[in-house]
C-alpha positions in Angstrom: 17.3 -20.4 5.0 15.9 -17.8 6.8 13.2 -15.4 4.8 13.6 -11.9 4.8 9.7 -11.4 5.4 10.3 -13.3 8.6 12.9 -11.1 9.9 12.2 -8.8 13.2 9.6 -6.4 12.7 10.0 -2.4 13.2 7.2 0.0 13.4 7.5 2.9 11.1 5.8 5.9 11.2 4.4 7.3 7.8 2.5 10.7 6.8 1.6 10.7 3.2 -1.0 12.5 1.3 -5.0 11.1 1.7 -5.2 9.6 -1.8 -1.9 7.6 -1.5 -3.1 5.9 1.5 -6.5 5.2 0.2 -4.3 3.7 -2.8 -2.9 1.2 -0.7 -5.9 0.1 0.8 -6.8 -0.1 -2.9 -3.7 -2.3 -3.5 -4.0 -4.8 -0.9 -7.7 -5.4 -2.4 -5.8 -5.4 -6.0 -4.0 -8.9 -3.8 -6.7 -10.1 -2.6 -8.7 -10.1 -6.0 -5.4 -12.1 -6.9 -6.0 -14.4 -3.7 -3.3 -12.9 -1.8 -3.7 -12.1 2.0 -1.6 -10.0 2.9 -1.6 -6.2 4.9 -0.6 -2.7 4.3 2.9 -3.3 6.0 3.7 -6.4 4.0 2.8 -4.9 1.1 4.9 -1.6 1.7 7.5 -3.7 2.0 7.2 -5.8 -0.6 7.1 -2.5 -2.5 10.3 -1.1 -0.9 12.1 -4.3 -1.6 11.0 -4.3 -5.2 12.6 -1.2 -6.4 16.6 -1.0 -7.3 18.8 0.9 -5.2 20.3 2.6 -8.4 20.7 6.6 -7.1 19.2 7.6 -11.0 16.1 5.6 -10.9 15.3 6.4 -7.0 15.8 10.1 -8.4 13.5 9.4 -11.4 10.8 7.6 -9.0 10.8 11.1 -6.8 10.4 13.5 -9.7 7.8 11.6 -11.3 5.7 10.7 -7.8 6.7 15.2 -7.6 4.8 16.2 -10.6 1.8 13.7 -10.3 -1.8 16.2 -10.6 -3.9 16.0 -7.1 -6.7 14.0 -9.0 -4.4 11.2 -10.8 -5.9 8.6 -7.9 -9.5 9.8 -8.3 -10.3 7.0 -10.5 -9.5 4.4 -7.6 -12.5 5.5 -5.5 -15.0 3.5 -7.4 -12.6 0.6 -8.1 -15.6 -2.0 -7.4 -14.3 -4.5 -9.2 -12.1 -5.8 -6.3 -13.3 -7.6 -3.2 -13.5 -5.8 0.1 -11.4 -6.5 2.7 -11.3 -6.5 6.5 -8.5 -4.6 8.3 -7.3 -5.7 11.3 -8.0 -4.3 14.9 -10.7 -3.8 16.7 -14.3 -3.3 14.9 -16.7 -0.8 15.6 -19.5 -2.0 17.3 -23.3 -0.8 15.9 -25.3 1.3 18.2 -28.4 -0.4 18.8 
């Protein structure tokens, strides 16, 4: 049986407000605190594939994400209760 998270990749392109990006950085540390390794695209998608493909609810899911206040993701900048973890790609190299 073949896996759906083993299926051909695509490369997506996604602009998005600041806070809901650093949201999903908080969210893959949420996984890893649950001793999950996994990235940003696997979790997208495991988010995309989670929700229902029912026209009302989609609808509901926009309206409500549509009237969230700017600060409702404030509290996740001091969310240092869940481990760090490293991206992937190249690292920055200190200056000596």
């Amino acid at each position: 049986m073949e896996l759906l998270c083993h299926q051909p990749r695509r490369t997506t392109s996604v602009l998005w407000p600041e806070d809901i990006d650093r949201r999903l950085n908080i969210l893959v540390r949420a996984a890893a605190a649950a001793g999950e390794r996994t990235s940003r695209a696997e979790l997208l998608a495991a988010l995309v594939a989670a929700v229902d493909v029912e026209p009302e609810q989609v609808a509901a899911l926009l309206h409500h994400y549509r009237r969230l206040p700017a600060d409702t993701l404030a509290s996740d900048e001091t969310r240092d209760d869940l481990p760090a973890v490293r991206t992937p790609g190249p690292r920055r190299v200190a200056s000596p």
